[in-house]
DRENSE-19946 format. One record per residue (C-alpha): y, x, z; residue number from 0; residue in one letter. Coordinates in nm, 4 decimals. Layout:
% DRENSE-19946
        Y        X        Z pos code
        Y        X        Z NUM    A
...
END
This chain:
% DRENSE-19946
        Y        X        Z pos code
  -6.5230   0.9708   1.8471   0    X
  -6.3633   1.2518   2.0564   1    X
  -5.9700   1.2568   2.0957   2    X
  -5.9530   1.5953   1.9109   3    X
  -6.1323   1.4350   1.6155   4    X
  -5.9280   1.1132   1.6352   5    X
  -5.5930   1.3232   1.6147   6    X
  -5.7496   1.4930   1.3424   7    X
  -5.7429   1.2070   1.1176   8    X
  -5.4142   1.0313   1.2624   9    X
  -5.2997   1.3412   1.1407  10    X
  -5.4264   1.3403   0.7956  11    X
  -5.3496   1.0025   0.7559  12    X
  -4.9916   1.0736   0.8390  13    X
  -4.9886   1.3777   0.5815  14    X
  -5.1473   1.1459   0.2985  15    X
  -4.8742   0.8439   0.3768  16    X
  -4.6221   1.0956   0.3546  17    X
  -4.7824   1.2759   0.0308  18    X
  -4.7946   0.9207  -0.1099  19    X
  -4.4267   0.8229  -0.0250  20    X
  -4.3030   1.1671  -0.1776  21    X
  -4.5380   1.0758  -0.5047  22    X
  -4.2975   0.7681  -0.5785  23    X
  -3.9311   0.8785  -0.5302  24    X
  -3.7908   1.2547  -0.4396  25    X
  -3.4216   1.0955  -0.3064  26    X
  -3.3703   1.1843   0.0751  27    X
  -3.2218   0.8538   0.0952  28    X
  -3.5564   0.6748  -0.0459  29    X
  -3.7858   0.9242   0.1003  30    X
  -3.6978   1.0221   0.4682  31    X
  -3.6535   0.7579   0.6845  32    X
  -4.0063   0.6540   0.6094  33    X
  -4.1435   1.0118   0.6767  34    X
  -3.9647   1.0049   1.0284  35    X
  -4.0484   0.6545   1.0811  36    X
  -4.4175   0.7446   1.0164  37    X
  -4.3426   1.0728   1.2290  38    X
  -4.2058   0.8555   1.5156  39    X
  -4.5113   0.6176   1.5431  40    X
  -4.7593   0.9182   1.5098  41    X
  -4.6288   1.1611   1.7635  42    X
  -4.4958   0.8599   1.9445  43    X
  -4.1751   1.0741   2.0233  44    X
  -3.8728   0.9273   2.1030  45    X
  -3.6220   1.0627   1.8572  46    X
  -3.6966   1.2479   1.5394  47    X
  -3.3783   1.3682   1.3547  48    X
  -3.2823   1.5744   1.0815  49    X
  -3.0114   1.7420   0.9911  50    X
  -2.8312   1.9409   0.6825  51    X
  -2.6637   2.2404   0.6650  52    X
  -2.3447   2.2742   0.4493  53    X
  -2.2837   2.5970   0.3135  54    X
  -1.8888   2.5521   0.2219  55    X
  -1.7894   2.4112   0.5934  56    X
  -2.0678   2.6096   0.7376  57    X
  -2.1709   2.2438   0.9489  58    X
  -2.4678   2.1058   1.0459  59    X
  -2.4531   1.7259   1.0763  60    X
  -2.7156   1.4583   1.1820  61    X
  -2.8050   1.2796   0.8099  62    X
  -3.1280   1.0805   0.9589  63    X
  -3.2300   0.9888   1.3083  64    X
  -3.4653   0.7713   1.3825  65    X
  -3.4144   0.6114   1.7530  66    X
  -3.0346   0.7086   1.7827  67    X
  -2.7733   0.4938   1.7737  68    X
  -2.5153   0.5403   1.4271  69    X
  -2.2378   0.7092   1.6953  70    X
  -2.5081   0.8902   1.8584  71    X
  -2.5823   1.0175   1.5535  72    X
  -2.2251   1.0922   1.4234  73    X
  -2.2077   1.3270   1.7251  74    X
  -2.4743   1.5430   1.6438  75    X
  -2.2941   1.8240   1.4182  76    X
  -2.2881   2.2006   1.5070  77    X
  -2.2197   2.5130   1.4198  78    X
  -2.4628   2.7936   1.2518  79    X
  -2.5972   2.9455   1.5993  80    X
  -2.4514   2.6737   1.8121  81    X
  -2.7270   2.5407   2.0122  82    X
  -3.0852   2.5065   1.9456  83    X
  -3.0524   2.3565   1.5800  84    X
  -2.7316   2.6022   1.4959  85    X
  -2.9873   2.8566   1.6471  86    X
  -3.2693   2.7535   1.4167  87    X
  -3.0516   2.6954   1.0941  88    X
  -2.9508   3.1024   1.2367  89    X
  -3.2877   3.2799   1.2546  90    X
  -3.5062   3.0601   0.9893  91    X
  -3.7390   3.0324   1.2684  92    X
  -3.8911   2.6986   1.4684  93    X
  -3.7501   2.7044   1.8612  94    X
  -4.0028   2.4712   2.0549  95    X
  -3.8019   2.4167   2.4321  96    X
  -4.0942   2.2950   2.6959  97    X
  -3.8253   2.0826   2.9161  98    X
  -3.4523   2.0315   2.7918  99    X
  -3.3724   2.0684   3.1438 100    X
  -3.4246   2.4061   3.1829 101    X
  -3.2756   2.5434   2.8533 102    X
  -2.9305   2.5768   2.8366 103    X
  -2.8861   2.6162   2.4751 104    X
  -2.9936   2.2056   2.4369 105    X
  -2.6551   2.0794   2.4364 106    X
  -2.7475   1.7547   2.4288 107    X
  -2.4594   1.6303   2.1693 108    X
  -2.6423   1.3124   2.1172 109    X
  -2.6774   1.1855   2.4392 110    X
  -3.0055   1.1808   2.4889 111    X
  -3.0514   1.3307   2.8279 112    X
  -3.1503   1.6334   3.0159 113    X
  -3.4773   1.4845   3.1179 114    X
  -3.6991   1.7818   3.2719 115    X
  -4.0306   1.6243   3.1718 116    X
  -3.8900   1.6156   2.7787 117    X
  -3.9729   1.8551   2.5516 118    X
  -3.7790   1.9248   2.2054 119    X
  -3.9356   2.0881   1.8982 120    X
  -3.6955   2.2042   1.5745 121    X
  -3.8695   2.3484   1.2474 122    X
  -3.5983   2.4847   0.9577 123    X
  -3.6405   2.2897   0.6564 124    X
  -3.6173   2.6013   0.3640 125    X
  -3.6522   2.6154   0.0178 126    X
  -3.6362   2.9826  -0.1314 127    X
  -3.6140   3.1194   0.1836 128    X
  -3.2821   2.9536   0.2232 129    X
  -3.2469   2.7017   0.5230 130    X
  -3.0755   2.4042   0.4259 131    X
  -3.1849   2.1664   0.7297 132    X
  -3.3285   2.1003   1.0562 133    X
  -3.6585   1.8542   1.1248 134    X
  -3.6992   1.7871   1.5127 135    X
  -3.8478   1.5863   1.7556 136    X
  -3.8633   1.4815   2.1334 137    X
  -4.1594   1.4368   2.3176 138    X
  -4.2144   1.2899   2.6763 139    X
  -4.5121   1.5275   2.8720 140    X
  -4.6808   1.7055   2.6360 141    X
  -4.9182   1.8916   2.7142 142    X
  -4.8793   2.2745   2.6160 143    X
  -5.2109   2.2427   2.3378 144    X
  -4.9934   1.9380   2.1903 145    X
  -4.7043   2.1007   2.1753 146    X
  -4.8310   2.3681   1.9548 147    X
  -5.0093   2.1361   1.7111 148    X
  -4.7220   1.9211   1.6885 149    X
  -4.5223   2.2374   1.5928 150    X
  -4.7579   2.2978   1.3401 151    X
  -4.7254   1.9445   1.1972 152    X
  -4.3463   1.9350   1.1950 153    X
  -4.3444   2.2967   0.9917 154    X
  -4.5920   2.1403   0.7003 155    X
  -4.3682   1.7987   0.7128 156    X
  -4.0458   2.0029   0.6700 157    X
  -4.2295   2.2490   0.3302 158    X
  -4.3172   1.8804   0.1965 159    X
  -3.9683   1.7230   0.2625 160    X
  -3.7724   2.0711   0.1638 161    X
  -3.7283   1.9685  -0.2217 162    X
  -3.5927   1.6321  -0.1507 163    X
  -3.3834   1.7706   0.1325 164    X
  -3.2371   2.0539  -0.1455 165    X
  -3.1348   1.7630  -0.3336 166    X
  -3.0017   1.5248  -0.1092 167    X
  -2.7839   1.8578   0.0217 168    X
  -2.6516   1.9522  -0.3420 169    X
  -2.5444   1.5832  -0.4071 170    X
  -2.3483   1.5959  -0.0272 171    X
  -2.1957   1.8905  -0.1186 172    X
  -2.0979   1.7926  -0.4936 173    X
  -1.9778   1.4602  -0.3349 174    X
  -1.7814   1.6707  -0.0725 175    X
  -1.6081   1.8609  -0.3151 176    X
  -1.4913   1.6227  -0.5612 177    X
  -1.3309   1.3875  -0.2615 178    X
  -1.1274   1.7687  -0.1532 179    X
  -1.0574   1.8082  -0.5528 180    X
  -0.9892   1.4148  -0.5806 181    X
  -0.7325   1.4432  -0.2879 182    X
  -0.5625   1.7979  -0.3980 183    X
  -0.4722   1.5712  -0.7228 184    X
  -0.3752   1.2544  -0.5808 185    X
  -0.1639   1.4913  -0.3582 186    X
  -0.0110   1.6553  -0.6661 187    X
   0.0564   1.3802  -0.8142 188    X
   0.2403   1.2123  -0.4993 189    X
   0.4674   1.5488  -0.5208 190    X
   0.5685   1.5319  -0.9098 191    X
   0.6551   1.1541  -0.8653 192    X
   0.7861   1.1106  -0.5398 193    X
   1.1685   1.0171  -0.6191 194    X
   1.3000   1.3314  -0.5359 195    X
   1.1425   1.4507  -0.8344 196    X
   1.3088   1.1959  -1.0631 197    X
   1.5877   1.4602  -1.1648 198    X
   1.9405   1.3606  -1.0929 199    X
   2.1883   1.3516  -0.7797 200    X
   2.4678   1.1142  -0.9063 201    X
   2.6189   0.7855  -0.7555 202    X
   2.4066   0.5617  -0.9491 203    X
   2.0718   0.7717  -0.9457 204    X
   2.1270   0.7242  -0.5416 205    X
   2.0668   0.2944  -0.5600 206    X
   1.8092   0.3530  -0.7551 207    X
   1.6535   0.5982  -0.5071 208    X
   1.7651   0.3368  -0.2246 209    X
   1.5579   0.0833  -0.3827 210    X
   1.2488   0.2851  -0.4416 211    X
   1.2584   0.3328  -0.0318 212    X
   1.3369   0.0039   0.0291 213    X
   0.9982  -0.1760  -0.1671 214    X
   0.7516   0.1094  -0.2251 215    X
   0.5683  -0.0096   0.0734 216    X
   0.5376  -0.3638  -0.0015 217    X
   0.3376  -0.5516  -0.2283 218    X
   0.6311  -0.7437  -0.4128 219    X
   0.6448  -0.7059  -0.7880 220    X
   0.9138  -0.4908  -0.9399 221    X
   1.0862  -0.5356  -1.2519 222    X
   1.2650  -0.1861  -1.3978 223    X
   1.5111  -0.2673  -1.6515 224    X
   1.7291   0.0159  -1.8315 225    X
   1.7348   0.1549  -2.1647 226    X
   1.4718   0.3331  -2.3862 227    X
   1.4544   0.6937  -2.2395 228    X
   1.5699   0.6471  -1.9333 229    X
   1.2696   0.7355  -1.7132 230    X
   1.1637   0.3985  -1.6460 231    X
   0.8227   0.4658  -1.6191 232    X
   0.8983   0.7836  -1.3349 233    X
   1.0378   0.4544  -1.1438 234    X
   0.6956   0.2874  -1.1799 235    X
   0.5228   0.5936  -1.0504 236    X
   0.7312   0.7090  -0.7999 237    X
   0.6813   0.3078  -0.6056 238    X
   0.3493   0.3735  -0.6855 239    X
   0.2415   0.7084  -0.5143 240    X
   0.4844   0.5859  -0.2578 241    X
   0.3036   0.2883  -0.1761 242    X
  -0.0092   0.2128   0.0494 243    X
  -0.1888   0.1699  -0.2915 244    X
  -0.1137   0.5279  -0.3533 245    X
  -0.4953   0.6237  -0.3179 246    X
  -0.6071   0.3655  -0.5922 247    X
  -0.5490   0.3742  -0.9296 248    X
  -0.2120   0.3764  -1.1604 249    X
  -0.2985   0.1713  -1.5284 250    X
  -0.0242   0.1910  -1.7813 251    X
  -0.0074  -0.0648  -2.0132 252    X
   0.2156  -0.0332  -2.3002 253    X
   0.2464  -0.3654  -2.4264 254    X
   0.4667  -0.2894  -2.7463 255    X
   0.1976  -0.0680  -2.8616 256    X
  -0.0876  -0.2800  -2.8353 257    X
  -0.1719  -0.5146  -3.1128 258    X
  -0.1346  -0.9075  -3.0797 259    X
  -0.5298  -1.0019  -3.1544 260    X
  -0.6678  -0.7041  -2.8993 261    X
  -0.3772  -0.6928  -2.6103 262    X
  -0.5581  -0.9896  -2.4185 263    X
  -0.8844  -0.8433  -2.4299 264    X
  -0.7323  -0.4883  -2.3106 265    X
  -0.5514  -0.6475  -2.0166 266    X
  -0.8439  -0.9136  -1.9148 267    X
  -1.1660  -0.7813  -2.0508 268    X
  -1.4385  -0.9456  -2.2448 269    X
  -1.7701  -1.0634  -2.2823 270    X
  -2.0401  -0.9384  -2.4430 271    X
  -2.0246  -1.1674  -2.7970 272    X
  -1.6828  -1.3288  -2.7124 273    X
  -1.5558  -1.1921  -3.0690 274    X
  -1.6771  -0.9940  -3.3879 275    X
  -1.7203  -0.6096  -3.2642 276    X
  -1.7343  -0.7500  -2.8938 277    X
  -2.1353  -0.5532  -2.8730 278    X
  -2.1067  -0.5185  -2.4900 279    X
  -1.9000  -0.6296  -2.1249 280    X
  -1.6088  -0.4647  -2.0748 281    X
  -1.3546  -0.4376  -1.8051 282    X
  -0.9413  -0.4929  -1.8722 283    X
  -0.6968  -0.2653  -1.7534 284    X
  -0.6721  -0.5767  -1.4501 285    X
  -1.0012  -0.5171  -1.3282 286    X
  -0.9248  -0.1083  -1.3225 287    X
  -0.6327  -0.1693  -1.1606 288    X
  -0.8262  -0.3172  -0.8498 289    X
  -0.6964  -0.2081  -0.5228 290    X
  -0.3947   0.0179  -0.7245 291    X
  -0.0926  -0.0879  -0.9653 292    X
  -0.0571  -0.2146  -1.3024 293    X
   0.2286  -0.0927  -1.4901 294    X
   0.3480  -0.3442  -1.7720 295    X
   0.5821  -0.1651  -2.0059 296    X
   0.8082  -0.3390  -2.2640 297    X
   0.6854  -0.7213  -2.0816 298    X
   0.9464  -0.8679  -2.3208 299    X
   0.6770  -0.7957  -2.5961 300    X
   0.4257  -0.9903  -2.5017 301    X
   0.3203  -1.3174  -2.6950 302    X
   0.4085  -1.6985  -2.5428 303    X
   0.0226  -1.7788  -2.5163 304    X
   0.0201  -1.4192  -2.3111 305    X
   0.2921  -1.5001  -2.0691 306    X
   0.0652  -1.8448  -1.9558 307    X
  -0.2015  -1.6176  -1.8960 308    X
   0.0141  -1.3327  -1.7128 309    X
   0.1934  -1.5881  -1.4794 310    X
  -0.1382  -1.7244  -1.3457 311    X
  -0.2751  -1.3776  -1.2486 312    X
   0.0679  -1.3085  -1.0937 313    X
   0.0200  -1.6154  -0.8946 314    X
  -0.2969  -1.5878  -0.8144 315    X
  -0.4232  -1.2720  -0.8832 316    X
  -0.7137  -1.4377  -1.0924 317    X
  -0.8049  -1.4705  -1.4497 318    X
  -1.1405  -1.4694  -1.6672 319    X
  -1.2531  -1.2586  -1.9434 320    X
  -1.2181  -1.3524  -2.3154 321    X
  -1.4803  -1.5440  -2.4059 322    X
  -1.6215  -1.5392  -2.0112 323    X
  -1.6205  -1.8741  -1.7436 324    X
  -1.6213  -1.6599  -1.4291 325    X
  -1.3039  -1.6188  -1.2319 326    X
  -1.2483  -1.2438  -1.1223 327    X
  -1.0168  -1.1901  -0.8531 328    X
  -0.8354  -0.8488  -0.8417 329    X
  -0.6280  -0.7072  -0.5574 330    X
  -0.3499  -0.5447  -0.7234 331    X
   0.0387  -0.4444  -0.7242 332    X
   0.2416  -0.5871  -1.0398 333    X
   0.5254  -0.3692  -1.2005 334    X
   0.7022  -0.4399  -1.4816 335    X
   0.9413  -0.2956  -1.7139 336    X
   1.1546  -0.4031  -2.0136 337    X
   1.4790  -0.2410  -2.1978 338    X
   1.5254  -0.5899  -2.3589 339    X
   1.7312  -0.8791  -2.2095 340    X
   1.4816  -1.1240  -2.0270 341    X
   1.7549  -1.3761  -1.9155 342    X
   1.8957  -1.4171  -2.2849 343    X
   1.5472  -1.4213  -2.4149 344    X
   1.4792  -1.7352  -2.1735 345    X
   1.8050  -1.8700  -2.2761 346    X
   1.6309  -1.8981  -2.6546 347    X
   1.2766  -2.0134  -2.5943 348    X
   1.1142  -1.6607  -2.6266 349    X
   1.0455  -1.5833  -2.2603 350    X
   0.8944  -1.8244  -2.0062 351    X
   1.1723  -1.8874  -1.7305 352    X
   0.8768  -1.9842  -1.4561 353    X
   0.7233  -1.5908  -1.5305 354    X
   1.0433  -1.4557  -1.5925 355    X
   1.1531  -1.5448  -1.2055 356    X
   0.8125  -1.4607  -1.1129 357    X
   0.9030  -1.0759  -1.2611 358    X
   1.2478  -1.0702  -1.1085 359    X
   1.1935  -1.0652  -0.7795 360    X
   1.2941  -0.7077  -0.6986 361    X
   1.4453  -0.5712  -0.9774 362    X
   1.5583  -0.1726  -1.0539 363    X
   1.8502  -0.1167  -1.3433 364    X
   1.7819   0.2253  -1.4483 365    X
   2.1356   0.3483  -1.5908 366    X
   2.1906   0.5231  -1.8667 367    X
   2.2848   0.8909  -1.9323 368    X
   2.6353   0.8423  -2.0503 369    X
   2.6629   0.6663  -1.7031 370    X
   2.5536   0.9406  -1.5231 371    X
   2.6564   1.2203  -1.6974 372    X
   2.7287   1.4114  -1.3459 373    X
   2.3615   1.4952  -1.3665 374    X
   2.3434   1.6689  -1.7096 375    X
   2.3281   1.9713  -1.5845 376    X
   2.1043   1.9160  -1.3064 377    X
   1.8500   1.7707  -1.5782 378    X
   1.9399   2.0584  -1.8542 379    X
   1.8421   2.3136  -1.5652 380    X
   1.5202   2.1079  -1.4859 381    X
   1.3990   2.0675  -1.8639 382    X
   1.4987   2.4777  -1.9221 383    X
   1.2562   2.5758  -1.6764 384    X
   1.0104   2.3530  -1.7945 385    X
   0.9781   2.4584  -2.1400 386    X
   1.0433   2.7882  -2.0979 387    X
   0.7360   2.8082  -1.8525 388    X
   0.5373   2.6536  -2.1952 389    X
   0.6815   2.8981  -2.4182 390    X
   0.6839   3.2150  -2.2333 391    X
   1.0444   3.2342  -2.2723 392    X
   1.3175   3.4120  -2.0196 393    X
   1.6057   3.1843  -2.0952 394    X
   1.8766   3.2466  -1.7908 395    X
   2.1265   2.9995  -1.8647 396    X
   2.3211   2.7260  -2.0768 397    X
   2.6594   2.8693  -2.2033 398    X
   2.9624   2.6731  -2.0564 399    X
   3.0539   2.5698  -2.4202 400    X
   2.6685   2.4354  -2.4683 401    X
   2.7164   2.2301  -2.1681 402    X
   3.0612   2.1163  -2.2381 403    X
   2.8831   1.9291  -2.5475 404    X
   2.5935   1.8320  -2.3843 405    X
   2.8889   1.6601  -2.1453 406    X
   3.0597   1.5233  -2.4448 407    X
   2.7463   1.3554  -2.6022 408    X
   2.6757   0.9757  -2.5906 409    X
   2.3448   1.0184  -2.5517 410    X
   2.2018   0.7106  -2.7083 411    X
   1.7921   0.7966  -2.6843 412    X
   1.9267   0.8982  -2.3032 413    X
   1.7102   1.1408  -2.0742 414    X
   1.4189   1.1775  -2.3501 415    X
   1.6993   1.2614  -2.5928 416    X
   1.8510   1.5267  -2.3681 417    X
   1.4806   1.6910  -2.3219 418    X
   1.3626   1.6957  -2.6703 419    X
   1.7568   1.8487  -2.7503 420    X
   1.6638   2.1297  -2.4826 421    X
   1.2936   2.1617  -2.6204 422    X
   1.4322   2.2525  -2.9637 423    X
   1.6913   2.4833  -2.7859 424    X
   1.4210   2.6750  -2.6236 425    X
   1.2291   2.6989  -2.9436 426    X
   1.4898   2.8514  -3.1581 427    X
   1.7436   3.0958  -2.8647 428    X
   1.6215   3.4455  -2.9971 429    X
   1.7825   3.5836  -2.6753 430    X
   1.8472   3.4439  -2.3480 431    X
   2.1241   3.2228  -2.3328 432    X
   2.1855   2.8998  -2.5058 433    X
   2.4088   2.8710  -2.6964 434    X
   2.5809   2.5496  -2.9231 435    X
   2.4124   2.6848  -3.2185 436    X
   2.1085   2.6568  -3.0622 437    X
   2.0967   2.2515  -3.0298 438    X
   2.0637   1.9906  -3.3030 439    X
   2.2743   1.9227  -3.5790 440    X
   2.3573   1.5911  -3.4335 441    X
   2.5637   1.7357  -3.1561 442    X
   2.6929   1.9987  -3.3494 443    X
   3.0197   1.7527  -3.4867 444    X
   3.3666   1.7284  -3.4470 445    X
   3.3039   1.3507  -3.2063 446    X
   3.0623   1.5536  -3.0111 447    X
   3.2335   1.8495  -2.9332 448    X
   3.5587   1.6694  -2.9131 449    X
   3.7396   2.0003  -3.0943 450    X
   3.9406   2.0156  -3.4320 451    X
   3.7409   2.2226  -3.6231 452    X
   3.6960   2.0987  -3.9269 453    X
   3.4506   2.4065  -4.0676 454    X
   3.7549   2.6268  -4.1842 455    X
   3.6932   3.0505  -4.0592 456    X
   4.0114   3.0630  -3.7984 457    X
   3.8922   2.7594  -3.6486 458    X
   3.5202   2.8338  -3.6051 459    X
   3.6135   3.2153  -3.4571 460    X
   3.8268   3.0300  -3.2091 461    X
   3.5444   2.7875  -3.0956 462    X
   3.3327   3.0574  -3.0823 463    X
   3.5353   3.3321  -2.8657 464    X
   3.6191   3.0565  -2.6955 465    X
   3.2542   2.9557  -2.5743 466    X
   3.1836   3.3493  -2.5359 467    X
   3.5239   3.4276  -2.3050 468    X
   3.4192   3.0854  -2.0688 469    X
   3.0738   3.1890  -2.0603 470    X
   3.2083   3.5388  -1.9352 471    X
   3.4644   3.3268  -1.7356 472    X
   3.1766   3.1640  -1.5571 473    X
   2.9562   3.4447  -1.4780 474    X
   3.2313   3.6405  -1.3146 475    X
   3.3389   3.2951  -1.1146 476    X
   3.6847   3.3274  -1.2854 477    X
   3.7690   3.6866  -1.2201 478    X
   3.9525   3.7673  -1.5212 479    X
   3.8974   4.1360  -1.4536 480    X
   3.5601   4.1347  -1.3542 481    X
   3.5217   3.9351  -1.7651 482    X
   3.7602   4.1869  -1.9110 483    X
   3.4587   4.4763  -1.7958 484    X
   3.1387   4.2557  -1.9158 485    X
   3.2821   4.1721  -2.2158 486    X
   3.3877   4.5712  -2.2999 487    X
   3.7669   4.4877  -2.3515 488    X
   4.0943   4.5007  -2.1167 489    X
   4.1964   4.2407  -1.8727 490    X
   4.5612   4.2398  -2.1410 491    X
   4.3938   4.1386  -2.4136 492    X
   4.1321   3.8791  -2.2775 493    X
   4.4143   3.7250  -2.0780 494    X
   4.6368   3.7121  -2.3940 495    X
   4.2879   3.5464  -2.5651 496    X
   4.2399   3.2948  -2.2236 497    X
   4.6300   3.1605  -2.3817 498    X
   4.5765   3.1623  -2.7510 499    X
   4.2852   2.9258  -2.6465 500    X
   4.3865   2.7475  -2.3791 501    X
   4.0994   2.8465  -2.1473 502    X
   4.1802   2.6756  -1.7735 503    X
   4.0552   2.9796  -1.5234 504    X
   4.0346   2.7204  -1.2458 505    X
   3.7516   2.5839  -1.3295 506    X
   3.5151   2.8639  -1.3141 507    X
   3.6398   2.9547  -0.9555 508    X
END
């Protein structure tokens, strides 16, 4: 048999294998490194590599190589034009180089060498006249018959491989954007919880902050304590997307909410069978939590037969499914929060003291609004914006009289109270200032407002001038003058209305 006849069907042989290995799977990752492992021990080259071509970063990277090194491999990326791939991914046209020594648009990113007896052959990979990858292909002394033929060969491999190429490139690209799109959101979410976004500038807002900083980083368990409304959970997420576990997952559990027969199944999982209505595995908010944080609201809640269950995977960070044998191990972050007394609870037999210590190791009082009332305003200001971004609203400002009883409020539902009040505010203001008629009922009394009236006419008209001249008062930053003119009377009579009412000037300079 003659050499030309033996290539001949080393060659068909080669295009049949290839045929047959594209018959049983059409992903890149199943189908390519056999084709360029077959390529390889036909040709007999020593590399064969191909690359893709992403359209949004306008790269070409090395995806296969067969005979490079992993870092070799890593380093072969270029630009559309750059070189003899960028060059080929360019024109849509094969480049076949005689001796890389010679050609100065080999740029030899791989390290391969300059060898002057190597030639290098690179065939676009299209589909729809679009090129979306590079097939090439180092040879050692071919002769210039060879070189052709193999040139041939490499453009009918590339039409064969060009579907499961398209594919593997769509998936890349897909996969590229949602880990931009994943990170835009886990940055976004790092902004709105990062504690300077946890509204409020007093005294007692500050320790808290100081805490945040002091064990966001570390992998102790935190216990936030505080009051219903307080912004307990903003705690939990600001440690969180302050933490090193900031790229893994936050799981809220609300243990209040869930009921006693299903809250160990939600937190550990179950087996498939381990209960009536159990029809498949599933996973507990535990096992989601893997490599992120757990957030246990209201832990007083949970049952005694619970807390056994909870101590052990604080412990150990173990536990097994309901109704499963296997111990799953989970590498998470524990924090906690209750607005009930855990200390008194242990005192009467309702709270295990062993998992109560094991909660308090670092723990976070959240105080409540009537302790920090210094930050009303800062919060009425935050919650305006907010909902008047929802409602379409142009709501400038919160009369001085509306914050003088937002001030004089206890505030017993604390911070949620104060946003659902402004909520309602927003919904009802016709124009665009708030004013006390505009907030609930509730704060709308004589302890509230700390006045005298007592609903009779003379008393109401003074309450209400009142609010109007301070509001005036406040705009004009006490300038009695500069009121007089906005409110369309004379600087005699408002000053003889400032008396009547005792309105103190001072404090609007």
């Amino acid at each position: 048999m003659t050499p030309d006849i033996d290539r001949k069907l080393k060659e068909l042989e080669l295009l049949y294998d290839i045929s047959c290995i594209l018959d049983e799977n059409l992903d890149m990752s199943n189908v390519v490194q056999p084709v360029m492992k077959k390529l390889g021990e036909y040709m007999g080259v020593q590399h064969a590599t191909l690359t893709l071509y992403n359209r949004h970063t306008g790269e070409i990277s090395t995806e296969l190589a067969e005979g490079l090194t992993t870092q070799q491999a890593k380093k072969g990326r270029y630009k559309v034009g750059e070189g003899i791939t960028g060059k080929v991914v360019e024109t849509g046209k094969a480049i076949v180089v005689p001796s890389v020594s010679k050609d100065p648009n080999y740029l030899d990113r791989t390290g391969r060498g300059k060898d002057g007896n190597k030639a290098f052959i690179c065939v676009p990979i299209s589909v729809d006249h679009e090129v979306v990858g590079t097939l090439s292909a180092d040879e050692l002394n071919p002769s210039e018959e060879y070189l052709k033929e193999d040139l041939r060969l490499l453009e009918v491999i590339a039409r064969m491989i060009a579907s499961a190429v398209r594919l593997r490139r769509q998936v890349q690209e897909e996969y590229q954007s949602l880990q931009a799109e994943n990170s835009r959101l886990r940055q976004e979410l790092k902004e709105r919880f990062r504690p300077a976004n946890i509204v409020g500038n007093s005294r007692e807002m500050q320790v808290v902050y100081d805490q945040i900083a002091q064990v966001a980083k570390t992998p102790s368990t935190v216990l936030i304590l505080g009051e219903t409304g307080t912004g307990k959970e903003l705690v939990a997420q600001a440690l969180h997307y302050n933490s090193d576990r900031s790229a893994g997952p936050f799981v809220r559990v609300h243990c209040a909410a869930l009921p006693e027969n299903i809250i160990e199944s939600e937190l550990f999982g179950h087996e498939k069978g381990a209960f009536t209505g159990a029809v498949t595995e599933r996973k507990g908010r535990f096992e989601v939590a893997d490599g992120g944080t757990i957030f246990l609201d209201e832990i007083g809640e949970i049952s005694p037969a619970l807390q056994v269950k909870l101590l052990r995977v604080l412990q150990e960070h173990e536990f097994e499914r309901v109704g499963g044998s296997k111990t799953i191990h989970v590498n998470i972050r524990v924090i906690a929060a209750t607005n009930r007394d855990l200390l008194q609870m242990v005192h009467e037999g309702t709270f295990r003291e062993d998992l109560y210590y094991r909660l308090h190791i670092f723990p976070i009082y959240v105080p409540p609004l009537r302790n920090r009332k210094s930050d009303i305003a800062q919060l009425v200001d935050f919650f305006l914006e907010k909902y008047c971004k929802q409602m379409n609203k142009n709501i400038r400002r919160v009369s001085t009289g509306t914050i003088d009883m937002l001030m004089s409020y206890h505030w017993a539902g604390n911070v949620r109270e104060l946003e659902n009040c402004i909520e309602r505010a927003v919904l009802v203001a016709d124009g665009d200032v708030i004013y006390p008629h505009h907030l609930p009922p509730t704060l709308q009394t004589a302890e509230a407002t700390d006045s005298s009236v007592r609903g009779d006419l003379k008393s109401m008209v003074d309450a209400y001038e009142r609010d109007i001249i301070s509001d005036a008062l406040k705009s004009a930053k006490g300038k009695v003058a500069a009121a007089a003119r906005a409110l369309s009377t004379t600087q005699r009579i408002l000053g003889y209305k400032i008396k009547n009412l005792d309105i103190d000037v001072k404090r609007f300079t």
